[in-house]
N, C-alpha and C positions, 0 to 999 in steps of 0.2 A: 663111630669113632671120630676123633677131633682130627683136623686134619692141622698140620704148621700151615702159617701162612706164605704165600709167597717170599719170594727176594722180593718180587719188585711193587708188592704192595706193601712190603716192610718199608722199604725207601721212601715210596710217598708218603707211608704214614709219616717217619723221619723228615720228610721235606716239611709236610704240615706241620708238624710239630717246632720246627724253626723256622717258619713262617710267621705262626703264631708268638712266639718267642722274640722273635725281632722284630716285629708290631707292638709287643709290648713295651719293649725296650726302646721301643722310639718314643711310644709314648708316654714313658715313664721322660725320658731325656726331655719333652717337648713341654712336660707340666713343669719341669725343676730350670727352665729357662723361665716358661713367665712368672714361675715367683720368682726368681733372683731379679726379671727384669721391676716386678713389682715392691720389690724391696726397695730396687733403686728410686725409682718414681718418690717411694716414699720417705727415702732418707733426704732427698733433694731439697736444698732451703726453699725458703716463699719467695717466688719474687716480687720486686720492688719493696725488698724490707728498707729501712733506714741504715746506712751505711757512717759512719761518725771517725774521720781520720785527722788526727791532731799531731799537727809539725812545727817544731820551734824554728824560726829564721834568724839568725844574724845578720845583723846589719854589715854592709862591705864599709869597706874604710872612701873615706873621702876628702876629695883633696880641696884646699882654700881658693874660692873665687878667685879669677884674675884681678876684678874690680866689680863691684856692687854699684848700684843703680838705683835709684828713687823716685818715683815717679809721683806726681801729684793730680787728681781728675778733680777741676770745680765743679764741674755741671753731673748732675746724674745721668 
């Protein structure tokens, strides 16, 4: 005749069984980090690309000399 199995070798089987289970599932968690971190790696621009920033200036206002000056140099 078959006999039922224990309580308490029910439960360890149950322990193993989400033992195994939550090993899984770490290492299911553990693969889908490094691809998202490999994603990121990979979307990341290049560095040292060319970078090209164009800004228009106005000129400030300016006010009229006190007095000008002219200076003449004979000798070089």
């Amino acid at each position: 005749m078959l006999e039922r199995p224990s309580t308490r070798s029910r439960e360890r089987r149950q322990r193993r069984i989400l033992r195994w289970a939550l090993l899984a599932l770490l290492l299911l968690l553990v693969f889908a980090v490094g691809v998202a971190f490999g994603q990121a790696l990979d979307d990341a621009p290049e560095p040292g690309g060319a970078t090209t920033s164009v800004r228009t200036l106005t000129p400030l206002e300016q006010e009229r000399p006190a007095r000008t000056v002219t200076v003449t140099v004979t000798q070089p």
